[in-house]
DSSP file (Angstrom, degrees, kcal/mol; ACC not computed):
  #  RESIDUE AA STRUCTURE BP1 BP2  ACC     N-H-->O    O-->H-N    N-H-->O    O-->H-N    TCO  KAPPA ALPHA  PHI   PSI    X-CA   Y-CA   Z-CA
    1    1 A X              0   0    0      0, 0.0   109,-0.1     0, 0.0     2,-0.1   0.000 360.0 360.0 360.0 130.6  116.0   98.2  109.1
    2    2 A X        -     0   0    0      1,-0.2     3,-0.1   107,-0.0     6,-0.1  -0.353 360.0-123.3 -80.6-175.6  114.5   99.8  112.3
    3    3 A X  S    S+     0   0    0      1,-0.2    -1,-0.2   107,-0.1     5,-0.1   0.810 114.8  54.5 -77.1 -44.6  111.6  102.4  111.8
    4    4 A X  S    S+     0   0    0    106,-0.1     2,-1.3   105,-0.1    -1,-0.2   0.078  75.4 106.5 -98.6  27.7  113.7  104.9  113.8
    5    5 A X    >   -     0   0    0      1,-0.2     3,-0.9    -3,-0.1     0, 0.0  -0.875  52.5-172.1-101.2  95.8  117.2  104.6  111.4
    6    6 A X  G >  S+     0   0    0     -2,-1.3     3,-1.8     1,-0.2    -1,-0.2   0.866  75.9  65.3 -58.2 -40.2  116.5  108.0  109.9
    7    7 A X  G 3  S+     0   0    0      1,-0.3    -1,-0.2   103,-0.0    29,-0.1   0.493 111.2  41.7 -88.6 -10.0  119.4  107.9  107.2
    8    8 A X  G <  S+     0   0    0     -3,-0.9   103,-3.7    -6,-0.1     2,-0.7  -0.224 101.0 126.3-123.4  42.0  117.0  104.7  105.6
    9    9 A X  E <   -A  110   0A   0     -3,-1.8     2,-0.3   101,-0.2   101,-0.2  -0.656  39.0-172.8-100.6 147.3  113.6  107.0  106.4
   10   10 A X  E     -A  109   0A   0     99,-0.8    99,-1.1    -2,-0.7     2,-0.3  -0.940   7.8-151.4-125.9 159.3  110.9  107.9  104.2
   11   11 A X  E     -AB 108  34A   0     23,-4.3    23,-1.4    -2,-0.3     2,-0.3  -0.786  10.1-173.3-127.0-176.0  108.2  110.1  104.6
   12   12 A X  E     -AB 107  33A   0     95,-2.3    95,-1.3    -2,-0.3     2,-0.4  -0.960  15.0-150.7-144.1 164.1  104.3  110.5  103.1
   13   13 A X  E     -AB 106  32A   0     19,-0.6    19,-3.0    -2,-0.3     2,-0.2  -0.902  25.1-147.9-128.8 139.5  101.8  113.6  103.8
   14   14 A X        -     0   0    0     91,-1.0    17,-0.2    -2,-0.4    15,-0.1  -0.591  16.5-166.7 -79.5 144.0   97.8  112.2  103.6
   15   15 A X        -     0   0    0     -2,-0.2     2,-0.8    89,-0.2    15,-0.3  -0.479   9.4-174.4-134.8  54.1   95.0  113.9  102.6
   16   16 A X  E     -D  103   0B   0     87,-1.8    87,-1.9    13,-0.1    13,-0.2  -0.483  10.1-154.7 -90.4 116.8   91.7  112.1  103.6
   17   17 A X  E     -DE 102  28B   0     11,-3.5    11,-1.2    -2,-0.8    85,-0.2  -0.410  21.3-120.3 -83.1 148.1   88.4  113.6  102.3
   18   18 A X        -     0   0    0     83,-1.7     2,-0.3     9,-0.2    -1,-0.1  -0.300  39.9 -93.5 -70.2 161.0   85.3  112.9  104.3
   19   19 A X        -     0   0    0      1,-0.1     3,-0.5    -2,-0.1     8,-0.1  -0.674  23.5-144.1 -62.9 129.3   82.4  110.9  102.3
   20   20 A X  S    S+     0   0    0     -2,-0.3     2,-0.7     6,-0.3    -1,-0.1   0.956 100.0  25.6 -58.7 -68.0   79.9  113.3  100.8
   21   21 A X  S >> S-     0   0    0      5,-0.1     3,-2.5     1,-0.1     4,-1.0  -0.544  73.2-160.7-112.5  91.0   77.5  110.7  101.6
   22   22 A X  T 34 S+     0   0    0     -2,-0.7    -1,-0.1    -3,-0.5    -2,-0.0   0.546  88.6  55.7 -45.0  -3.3   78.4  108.5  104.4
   23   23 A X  T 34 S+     0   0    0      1,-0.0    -1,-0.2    -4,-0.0    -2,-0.0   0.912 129.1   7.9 -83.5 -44.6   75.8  105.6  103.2
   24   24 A X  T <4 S+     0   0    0     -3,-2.5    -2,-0.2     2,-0.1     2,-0.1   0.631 103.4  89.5 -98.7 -12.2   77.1  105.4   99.8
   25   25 A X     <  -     0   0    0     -4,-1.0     2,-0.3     1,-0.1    -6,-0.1  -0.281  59.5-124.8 -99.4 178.5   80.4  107.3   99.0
   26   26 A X        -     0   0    0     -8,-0.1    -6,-0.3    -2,-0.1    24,-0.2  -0.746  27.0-108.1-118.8 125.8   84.1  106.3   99.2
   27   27 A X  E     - F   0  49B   0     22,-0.7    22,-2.2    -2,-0.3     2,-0.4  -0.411  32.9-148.2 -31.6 138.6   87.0  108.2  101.1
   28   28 A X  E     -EF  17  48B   0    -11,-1.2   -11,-3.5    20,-0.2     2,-0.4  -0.971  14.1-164.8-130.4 147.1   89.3  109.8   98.7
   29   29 A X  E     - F   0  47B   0     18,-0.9    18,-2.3    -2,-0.4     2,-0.4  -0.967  11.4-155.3-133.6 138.7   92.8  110.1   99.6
   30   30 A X        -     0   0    0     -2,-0.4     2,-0.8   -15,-0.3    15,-0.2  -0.987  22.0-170.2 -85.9 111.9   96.0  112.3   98.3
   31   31 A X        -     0   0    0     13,-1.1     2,-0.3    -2,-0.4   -17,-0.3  -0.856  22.7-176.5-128.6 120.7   98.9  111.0   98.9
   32   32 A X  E     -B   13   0A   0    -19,-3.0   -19,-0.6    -2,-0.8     2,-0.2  -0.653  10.9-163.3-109.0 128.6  102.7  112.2   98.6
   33   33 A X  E     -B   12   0A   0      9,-1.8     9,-0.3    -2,-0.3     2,-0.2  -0.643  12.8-161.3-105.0-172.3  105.3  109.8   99.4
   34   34 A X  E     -B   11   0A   0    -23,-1.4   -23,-4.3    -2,-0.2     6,-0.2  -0.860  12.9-134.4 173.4 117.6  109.3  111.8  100.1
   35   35 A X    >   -     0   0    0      4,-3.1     3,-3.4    -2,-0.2   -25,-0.1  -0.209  43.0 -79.8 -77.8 171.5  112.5  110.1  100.0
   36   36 A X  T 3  S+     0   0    0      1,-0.3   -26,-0.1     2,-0.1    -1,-0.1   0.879 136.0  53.7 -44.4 -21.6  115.4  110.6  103.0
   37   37 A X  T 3  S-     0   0    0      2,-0.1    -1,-0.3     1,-0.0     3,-0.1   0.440 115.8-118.7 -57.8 -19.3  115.9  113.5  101.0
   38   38 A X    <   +     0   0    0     -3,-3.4     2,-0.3     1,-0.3    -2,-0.1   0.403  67.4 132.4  29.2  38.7  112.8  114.9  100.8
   39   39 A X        -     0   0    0      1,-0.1    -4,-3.1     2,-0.0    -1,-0.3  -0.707  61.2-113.0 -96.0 152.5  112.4  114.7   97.5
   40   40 A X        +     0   0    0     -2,-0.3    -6,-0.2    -6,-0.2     3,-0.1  -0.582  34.8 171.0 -91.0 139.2  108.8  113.3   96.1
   41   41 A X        +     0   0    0     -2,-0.3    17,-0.4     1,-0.2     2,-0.3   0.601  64.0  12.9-116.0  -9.9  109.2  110.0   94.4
   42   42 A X        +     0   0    0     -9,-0.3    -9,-1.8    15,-0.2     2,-0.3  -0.959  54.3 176.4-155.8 175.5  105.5  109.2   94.1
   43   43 A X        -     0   0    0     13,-0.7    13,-0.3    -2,-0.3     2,-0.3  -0.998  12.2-168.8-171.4 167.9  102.0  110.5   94.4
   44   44 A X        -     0   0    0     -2,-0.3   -13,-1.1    11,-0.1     2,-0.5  -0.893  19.1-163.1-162.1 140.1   98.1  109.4   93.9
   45   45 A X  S    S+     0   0    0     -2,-0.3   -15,-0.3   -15,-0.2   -16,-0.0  -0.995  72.8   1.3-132.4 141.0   95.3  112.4   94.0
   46   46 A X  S    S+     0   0    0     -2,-0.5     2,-0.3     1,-0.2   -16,-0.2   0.753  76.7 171.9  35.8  45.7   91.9  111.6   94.4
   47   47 A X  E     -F   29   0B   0    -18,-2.3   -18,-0.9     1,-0.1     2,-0.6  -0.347  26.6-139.2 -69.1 108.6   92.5  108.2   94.7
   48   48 A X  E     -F   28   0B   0     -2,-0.3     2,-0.9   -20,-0.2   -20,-0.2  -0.736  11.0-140.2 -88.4 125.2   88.7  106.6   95.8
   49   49 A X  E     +F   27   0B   0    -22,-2.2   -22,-0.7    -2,-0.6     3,-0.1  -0.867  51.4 141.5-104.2  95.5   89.2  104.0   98.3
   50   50 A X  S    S-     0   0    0     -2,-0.9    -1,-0.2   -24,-0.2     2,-0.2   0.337  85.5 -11.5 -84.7 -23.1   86.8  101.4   97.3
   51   51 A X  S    S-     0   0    0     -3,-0.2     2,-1.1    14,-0.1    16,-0.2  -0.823 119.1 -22.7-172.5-178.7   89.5   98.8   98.3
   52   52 A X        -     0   0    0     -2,-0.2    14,-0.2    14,-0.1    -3,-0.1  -0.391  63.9-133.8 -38.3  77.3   93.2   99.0   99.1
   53   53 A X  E     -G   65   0C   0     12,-1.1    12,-1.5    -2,-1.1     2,-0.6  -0.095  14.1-150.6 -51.9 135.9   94.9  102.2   97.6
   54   54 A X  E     -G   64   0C   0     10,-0.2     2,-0.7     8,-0.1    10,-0.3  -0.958   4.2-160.9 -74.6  94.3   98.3  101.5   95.8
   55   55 A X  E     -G   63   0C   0      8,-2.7     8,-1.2    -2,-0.6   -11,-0.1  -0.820  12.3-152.7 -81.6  97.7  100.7  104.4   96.0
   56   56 A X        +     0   0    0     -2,-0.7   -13,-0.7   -13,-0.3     2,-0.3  -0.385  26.7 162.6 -76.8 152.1  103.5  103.7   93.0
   57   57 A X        -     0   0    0      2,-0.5   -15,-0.2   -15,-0.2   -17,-0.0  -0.904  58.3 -96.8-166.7 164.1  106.6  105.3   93.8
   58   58 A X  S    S+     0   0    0    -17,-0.4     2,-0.3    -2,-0.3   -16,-0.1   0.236  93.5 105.2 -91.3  33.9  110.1  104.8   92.6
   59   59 A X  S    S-     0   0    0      2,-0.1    -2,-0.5     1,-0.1     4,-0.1  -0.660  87.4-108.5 -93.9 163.7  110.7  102.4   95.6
   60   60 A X  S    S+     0   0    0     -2,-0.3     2,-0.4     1,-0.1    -1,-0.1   0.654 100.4  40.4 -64.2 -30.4  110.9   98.7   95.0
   61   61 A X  S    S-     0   0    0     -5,-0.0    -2,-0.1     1,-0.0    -1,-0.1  -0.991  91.7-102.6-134.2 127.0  107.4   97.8   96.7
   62   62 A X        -     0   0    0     -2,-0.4     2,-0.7     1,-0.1    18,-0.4   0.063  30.8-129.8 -22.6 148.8  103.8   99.9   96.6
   63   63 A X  E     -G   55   0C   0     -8,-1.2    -8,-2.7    16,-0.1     2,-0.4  -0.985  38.2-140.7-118.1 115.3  103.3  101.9  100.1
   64   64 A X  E     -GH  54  78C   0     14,-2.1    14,-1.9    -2,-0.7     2,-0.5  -0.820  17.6-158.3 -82.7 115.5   99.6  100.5  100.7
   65   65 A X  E     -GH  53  77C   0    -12,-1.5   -12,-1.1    -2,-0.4     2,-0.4  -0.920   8.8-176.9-139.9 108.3   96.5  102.6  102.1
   66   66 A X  E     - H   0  76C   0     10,-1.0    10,-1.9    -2,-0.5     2,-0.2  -0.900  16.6-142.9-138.9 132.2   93.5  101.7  103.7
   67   67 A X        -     0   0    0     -2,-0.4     8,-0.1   -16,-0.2     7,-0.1  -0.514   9.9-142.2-111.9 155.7   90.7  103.3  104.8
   68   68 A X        -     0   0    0     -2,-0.2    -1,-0.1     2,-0.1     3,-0.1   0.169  37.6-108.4 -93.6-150.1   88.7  102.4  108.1
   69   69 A X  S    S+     0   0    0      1,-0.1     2,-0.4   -43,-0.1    -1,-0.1   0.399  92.6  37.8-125.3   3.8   84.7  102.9  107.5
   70   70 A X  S >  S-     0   0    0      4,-0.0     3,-1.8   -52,-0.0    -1,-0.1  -0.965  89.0-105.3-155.7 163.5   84.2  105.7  109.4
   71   71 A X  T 3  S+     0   0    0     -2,-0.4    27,-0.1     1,-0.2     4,-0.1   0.755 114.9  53.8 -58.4   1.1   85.9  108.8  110.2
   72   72 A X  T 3  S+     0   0    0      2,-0.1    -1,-0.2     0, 0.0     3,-0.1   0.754  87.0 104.1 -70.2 -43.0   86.9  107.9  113.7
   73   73 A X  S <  S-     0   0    0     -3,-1.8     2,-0.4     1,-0.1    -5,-0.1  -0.089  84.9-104.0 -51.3 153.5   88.5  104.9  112.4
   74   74 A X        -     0   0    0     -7,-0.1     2,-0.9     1,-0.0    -1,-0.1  -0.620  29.9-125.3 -69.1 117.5   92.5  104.9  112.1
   75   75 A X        -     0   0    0     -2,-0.4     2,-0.4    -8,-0.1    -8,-0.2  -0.599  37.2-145.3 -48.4  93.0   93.6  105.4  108.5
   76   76 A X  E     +H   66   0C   0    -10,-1.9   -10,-1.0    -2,-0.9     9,-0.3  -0.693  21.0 175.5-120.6 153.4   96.2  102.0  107.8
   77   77 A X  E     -HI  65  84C   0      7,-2.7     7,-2.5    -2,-0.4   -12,-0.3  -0.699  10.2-176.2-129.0 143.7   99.2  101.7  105.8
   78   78 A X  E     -HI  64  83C   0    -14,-1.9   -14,-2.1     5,-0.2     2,-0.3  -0.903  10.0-175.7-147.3 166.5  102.0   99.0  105.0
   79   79 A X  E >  S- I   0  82C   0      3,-0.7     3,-4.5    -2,-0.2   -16,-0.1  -0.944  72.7 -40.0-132.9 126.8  105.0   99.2  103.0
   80   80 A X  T 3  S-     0   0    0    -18,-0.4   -16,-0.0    -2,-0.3   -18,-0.0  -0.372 125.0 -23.0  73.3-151.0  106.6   95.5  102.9
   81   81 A X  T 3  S+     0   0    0     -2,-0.1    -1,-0.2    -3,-0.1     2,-0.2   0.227 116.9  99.5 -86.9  15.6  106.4   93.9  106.0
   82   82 A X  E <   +I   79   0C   0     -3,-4.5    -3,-0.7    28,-0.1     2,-0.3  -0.653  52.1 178.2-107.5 150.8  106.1   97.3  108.1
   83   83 A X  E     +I   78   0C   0     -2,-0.2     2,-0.3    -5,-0.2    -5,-0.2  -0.954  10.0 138.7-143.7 142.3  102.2   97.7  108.9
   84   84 A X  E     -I   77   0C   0     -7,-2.5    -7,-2.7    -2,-0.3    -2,-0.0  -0.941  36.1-106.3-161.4 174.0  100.5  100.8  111.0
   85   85 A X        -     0   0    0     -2,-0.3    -9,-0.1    -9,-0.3    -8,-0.1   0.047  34.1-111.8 -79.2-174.0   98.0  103.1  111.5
   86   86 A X  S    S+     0   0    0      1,-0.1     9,-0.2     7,-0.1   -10,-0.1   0.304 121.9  55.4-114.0  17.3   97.3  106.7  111.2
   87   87 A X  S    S+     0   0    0      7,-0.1     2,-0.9   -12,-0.0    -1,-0.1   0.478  82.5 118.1-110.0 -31.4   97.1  106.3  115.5
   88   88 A X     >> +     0   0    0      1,-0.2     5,-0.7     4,-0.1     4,-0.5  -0.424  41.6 177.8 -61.2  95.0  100.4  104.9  115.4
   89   89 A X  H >>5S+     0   0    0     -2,-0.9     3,-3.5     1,-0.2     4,-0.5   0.938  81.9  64.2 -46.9 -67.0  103.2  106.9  117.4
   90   90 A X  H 345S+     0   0    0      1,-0.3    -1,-0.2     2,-0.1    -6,-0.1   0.690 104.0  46.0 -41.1 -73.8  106.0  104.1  116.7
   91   91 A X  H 345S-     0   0    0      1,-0.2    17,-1.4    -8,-0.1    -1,-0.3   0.442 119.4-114.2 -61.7 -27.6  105.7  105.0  112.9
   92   92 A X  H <<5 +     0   0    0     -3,-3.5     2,-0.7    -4,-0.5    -1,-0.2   0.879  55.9 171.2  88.0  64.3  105.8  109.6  113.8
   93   93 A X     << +     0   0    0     -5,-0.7     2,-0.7    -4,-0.5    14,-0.3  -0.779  19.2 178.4 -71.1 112.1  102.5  109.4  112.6
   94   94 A X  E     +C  106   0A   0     12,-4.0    12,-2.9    -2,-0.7     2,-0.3  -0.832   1.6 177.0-133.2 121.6  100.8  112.9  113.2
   95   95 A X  E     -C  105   0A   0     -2,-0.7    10,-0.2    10,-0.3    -2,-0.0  -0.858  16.2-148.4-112.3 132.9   97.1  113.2  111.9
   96   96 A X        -     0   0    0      8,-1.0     2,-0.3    -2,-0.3    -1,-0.2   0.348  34.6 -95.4 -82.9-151.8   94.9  116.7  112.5
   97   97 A X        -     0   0    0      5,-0.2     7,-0.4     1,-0.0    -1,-0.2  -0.733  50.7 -78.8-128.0 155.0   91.3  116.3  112.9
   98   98 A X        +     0   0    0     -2,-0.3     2,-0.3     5,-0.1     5,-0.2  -0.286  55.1 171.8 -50.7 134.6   88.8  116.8  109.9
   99   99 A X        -     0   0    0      3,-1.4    -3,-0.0    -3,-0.0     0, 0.0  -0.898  67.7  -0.8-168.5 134.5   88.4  120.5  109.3
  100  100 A X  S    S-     0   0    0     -2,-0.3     3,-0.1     1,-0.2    -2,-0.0   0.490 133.4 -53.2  56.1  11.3   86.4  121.6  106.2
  101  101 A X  S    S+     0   0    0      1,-0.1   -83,-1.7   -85,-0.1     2,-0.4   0.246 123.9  69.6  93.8  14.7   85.8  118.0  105.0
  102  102 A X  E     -D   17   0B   0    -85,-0.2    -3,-1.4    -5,-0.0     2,-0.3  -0.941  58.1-156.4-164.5 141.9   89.3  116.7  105.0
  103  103 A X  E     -D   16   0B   0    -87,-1.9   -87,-1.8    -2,-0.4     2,-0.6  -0.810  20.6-142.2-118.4 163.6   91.9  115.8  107.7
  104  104 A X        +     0   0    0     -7,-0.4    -8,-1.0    -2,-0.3     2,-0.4  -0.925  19.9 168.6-137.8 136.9   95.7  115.6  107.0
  105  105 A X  E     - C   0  95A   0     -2,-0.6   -91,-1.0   -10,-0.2   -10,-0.3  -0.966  20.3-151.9-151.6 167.7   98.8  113.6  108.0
  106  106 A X  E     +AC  13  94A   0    -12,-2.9   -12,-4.0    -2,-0.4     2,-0.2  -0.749  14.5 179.6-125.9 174.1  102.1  112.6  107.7
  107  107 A X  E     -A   12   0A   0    -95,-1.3   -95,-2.3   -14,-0.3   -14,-0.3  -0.893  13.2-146.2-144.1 136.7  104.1  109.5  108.4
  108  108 A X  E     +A   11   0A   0    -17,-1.4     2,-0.3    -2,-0.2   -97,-0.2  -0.860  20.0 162.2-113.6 169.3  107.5  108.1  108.3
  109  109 A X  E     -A   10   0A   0    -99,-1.1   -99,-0.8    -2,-0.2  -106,-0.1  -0.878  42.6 -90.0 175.9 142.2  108.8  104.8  107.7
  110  110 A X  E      A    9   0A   0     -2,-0.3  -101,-0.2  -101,-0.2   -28,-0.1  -0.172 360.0 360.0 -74.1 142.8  111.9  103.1  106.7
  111  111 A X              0   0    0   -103,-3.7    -1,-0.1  -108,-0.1  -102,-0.1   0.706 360.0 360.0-120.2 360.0  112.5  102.7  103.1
């Protein structure tokens, strides 16, 4: 399946909270995953990324979240064998900027 076969696309919206204290704290992520349909098939809220996030979904395979170590860094994601960033064009990744403590973005990605 390419990335850009819409009729097998899924999409996710991001949430990533800045650290309350960037020497010790965790990123915390929301995350909403949306079938071709746009219906939500999964979700995680204030998920602390200590380590990989798992997003459960009613797809066959986890959609995978990982957070870089500082807020510049690219957010990155795989589902499967598809892997990107939160930088990535190929993927219609579109990410804001941090504002109020938290940046937001969405993604697609064939499912």
């Amino acid at each position: 399946m390419e990335p850009d076969d819409i009729s097998h696309q899924c999409a996710f919206h991001v949430t990533q909270y800045q650290k309350p204290d960037p020497s010790k704290d965790s990123y915390k992520f929301d995350v909403i995953i949306k079938d071709a349909n746009g219906n939500e098939i999964g979700s995680v809220y204030g998920a602390v990324a200590t380590g990989p996030i798992e997003v459960k979904s009613s797809l066959p395979l986890p959609l995978i979240v990982t957070a870089g170590n500082v807020d510049a860094d690219a957010v990155l994601f795989s589902y499967g064998d598809q892997h990107w960033g939160s930088n990535d064009q190929a993927h219609h990744c579109n990410f804001g900027k941090y504002d109020s403590g938290n940046r937001d973005g969405d993604c697609g990605f064939a499912c």
